[in-house]
C-alpha positions as CSV (number, residue, x, y, z in Angstrom):
1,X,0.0,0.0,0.0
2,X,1.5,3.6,-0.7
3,X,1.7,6.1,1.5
4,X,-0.1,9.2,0.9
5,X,2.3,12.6,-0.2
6,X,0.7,15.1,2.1
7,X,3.2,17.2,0.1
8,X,1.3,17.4,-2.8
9,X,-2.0,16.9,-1.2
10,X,-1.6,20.1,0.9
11,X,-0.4,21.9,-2.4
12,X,-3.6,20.6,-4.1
13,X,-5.9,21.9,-1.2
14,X,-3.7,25.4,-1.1
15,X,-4.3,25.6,-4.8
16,X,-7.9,25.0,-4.9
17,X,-8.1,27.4,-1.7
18,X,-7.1,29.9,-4.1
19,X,-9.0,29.7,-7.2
20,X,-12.2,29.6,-4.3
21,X,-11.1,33.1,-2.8
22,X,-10.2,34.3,-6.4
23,X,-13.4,33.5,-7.8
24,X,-15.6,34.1,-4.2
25,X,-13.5,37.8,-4.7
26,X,-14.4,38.3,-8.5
27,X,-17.7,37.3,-7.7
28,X,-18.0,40.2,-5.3
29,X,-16.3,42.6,-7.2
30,X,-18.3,42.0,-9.9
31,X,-21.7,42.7,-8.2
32,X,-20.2,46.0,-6.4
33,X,-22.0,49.5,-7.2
34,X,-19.9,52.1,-8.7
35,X,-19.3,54.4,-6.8
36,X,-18.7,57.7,-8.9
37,X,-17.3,58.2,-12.6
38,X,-14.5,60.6,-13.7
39,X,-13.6,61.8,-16.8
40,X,-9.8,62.9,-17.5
41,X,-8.4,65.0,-20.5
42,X,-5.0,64.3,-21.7
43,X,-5.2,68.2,-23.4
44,X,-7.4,70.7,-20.9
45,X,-6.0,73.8,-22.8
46,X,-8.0,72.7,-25.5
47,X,-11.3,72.1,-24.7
48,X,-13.7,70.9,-27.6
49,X,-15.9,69.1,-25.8
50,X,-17.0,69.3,-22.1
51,X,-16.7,67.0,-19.4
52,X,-20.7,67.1,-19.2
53,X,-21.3,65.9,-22.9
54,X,-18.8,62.6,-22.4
55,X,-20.5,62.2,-19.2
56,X,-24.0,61.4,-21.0
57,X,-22.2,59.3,-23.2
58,X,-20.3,57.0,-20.6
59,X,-23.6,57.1,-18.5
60,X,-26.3,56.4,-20.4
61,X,-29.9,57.8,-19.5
62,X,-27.9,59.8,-16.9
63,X,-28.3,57.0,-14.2
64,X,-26.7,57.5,-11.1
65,X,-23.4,56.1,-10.8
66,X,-24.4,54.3,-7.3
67,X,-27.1,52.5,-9.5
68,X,-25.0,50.7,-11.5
69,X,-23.2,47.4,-11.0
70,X,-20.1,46.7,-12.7
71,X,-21.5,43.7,-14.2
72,X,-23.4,45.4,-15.9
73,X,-21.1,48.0,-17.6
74,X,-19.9,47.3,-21.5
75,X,-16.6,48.9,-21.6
76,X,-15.8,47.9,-24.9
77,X,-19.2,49.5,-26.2
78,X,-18.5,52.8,-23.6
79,X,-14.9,52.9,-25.3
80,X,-17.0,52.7,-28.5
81,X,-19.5,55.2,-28.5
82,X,-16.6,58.0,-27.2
83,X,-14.2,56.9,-29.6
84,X,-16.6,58.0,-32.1
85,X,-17.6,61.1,-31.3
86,X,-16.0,63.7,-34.0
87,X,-13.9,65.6,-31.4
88,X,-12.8,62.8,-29.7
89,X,-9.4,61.1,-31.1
90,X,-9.1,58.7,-29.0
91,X,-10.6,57.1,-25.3
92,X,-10.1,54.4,-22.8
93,X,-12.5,53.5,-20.2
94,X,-11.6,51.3,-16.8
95,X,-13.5,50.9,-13.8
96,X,-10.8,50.9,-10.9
97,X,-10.7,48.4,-8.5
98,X,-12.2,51.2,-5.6
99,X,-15.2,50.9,-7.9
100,X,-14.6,54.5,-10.0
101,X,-15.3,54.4,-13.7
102,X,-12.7,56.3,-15.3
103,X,-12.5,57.6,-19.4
104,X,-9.4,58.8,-20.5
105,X,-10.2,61.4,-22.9
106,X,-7.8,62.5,-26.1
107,X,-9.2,65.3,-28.4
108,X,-8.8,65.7,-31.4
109,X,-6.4,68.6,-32.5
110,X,-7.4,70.9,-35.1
111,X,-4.3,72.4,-37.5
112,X,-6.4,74.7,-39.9
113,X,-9.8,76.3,-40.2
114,X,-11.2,75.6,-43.7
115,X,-14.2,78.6,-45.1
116,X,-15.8,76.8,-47.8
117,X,-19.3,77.6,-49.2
118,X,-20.7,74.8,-47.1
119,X,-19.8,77.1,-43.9
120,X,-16.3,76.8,-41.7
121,X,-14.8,73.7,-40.1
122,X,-11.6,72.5,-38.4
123,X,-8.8,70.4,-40.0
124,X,-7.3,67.9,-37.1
125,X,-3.7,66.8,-37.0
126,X,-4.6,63.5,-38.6
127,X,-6.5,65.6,-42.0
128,X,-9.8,64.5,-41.0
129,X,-12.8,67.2,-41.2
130,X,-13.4,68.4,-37.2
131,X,-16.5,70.3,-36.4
132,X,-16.5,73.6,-34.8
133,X,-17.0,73.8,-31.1
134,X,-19.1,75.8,-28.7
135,X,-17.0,75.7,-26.0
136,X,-13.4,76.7,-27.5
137,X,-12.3,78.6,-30.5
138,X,-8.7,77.3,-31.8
139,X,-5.7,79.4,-33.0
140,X,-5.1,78.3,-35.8
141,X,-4.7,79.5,-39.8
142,X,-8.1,80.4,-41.5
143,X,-7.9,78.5,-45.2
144,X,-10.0,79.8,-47.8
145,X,-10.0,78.8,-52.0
146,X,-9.8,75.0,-53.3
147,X,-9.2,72.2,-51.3
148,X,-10.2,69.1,-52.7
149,X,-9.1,65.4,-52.9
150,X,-6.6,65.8,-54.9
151,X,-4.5,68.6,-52.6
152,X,-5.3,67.9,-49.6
153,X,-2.7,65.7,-48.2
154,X,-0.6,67.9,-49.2
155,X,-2.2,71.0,-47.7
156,X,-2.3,69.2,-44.3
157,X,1.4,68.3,-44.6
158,X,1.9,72.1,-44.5
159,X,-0.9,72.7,-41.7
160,X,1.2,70.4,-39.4
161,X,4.3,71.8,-40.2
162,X,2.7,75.3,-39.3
163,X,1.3,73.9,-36.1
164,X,4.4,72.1,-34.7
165,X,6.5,75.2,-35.2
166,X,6.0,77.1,-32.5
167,X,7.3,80.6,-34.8
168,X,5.0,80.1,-37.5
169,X,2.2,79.1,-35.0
170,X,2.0,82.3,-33.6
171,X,2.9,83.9,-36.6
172,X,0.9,82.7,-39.7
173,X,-2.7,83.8,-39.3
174,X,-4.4,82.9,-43.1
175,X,-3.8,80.4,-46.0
176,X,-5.2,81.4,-49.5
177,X,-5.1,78.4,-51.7
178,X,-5.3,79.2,-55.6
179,X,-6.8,77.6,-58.4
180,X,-3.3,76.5,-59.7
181,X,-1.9,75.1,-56.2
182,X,-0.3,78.1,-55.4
183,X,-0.4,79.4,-51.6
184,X,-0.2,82.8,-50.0
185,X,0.2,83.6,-46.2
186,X,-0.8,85.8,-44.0
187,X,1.3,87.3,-41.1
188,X,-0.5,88.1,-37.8
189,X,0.9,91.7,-37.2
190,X,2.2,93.0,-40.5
191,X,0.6,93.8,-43.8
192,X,2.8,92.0,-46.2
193,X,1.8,88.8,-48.3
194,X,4.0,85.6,-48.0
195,X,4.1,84.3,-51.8
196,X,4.6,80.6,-50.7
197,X,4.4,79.2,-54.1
198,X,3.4,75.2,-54.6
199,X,3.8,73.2,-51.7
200,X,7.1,71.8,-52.5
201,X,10.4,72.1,-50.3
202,X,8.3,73.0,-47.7
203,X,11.0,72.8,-44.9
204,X,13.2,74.6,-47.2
205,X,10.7,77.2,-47.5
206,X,9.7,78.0,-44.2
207,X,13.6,78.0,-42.9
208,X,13.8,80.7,-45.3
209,X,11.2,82.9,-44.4
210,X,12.5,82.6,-40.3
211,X,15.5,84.0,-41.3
212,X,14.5,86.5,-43.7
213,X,12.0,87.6,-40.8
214,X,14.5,87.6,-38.1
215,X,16.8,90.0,-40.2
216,X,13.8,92.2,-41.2
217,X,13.4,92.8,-37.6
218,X,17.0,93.2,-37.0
219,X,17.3,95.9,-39.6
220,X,13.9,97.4,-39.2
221,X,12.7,97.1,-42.5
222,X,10.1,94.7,-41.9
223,X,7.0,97.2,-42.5
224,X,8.3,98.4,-45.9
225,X,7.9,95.1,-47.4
226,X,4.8,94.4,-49.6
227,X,5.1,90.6,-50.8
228,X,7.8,88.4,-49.6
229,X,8.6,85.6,-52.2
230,X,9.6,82.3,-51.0
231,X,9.3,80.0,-54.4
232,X,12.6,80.4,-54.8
233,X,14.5,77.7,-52.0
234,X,17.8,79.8,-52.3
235,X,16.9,83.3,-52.2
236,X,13.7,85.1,-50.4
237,X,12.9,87.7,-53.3
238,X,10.7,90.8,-51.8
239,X,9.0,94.2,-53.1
240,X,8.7,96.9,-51.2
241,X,5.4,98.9,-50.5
């Protein structure tokens, strides 16, 4: 007759021992109320949407949050319904384990604010159409003429480039796209018309125009200038008023 291993029969017990409290534990955590819900932005300075309009979407029917069991919470279809909101870029909801629902929220960030004669709308970082908001207007360049299907990735190559330099950011105020692809710029606080040209060598362009602005400034010339030429990469060509 063998003996028994009380070794391994004590590991057995200690191992079931523990999938009974982790499942006992689930089990509880499971049917807990929430207790409140919080939603976080990754960007405050920007925002587009209010903390009161992704409430009613992570709540729905504006239950109260002490109603609601975790069970019973969809976080996939939460993540879903705020992910697709047009200024949202991107959310994550969790519920944490003291019971507080939690979204994450990313907005979207506009580059360039497009007048067409369907009305005004944003451009986002990623070239996607971005309503206007109620709550927040954006800095950023106002783009009138043709933009179309054809230009446009293009176009918001040039809007992000505008955006991530913190100079022209501050600096270029309009965009005036021609009929033959051409661009001219506006300058926030003088009167003269940047001749941009197609939107080719763009960093070559914009390098440029920072240093021709810089000596302007230095040499005080810069309100006697009417158009300032960038087309050509190795020389900034300019007319005087």
């Amino acid at each position: 007759m063998k003996k028994f291993n009380w070794t391994n029969i004590k590991l057995v017990l200690m191992f079931a021992l523990v999938i009974f409290l982790y499942s006992f534990t689930s089990k509880r955590n499971e049917e807990r109320k929430l207790k409140k819900y919080v939603v976080e932005f990754v960007n405050e300075k920007s925002p587009f949407i209010t903390q009161e309009a992704v409430n009613k979407l992570l709540i729905e029917n504006n239950a109260a949050p002490t109603s609601i069991q975790k069970d019973e919470l969809d976080l996939n279809k939460l993540e879903k319904n705020l992910n697709n909101h047009n200024m949202i870029e991107k959310c994550e909801v969790f519920v944490s384990v003291d019971g507080v629902l939690k979204a994450v929220v990313k907005q979207k960030t506009p580059v360039a604010r497009v007048f067409d004669g369907n009305g005004s709308f944003y451009v986002d970082y990623e070239g996607h159409e971005m309503p206007l908001s109620d709550n927040f207007t954006a800095r950023v360049p106002m783009v009138t003429g043709g933009i179309s299907s054809t230009n446009k990735e293009e176009l918001n190559k040039v809007f992000r480039y505008i955006y991530d330099d913190e100079f022209l950011h501050k600096n270029i105020i309009g965009i005036q796209v021609l009929p033959n692809g051409s661009l001219k710029m506006m300058n926030r606080n003088f009167d003269y018309v940047i001749d941009f040209g197609r939107t080719i060598n763009v960093d070559r362009k914009f390098k440029n125009y920072k240093a021709f602005f810089q000596k302007a400034i230095q040499d005080s010339l810069i309100n006697k200038y009417k158009t300032v030429n960038l087309k050509f990469t190795q020389q900034v060509v300019c007319t005087k008023n």
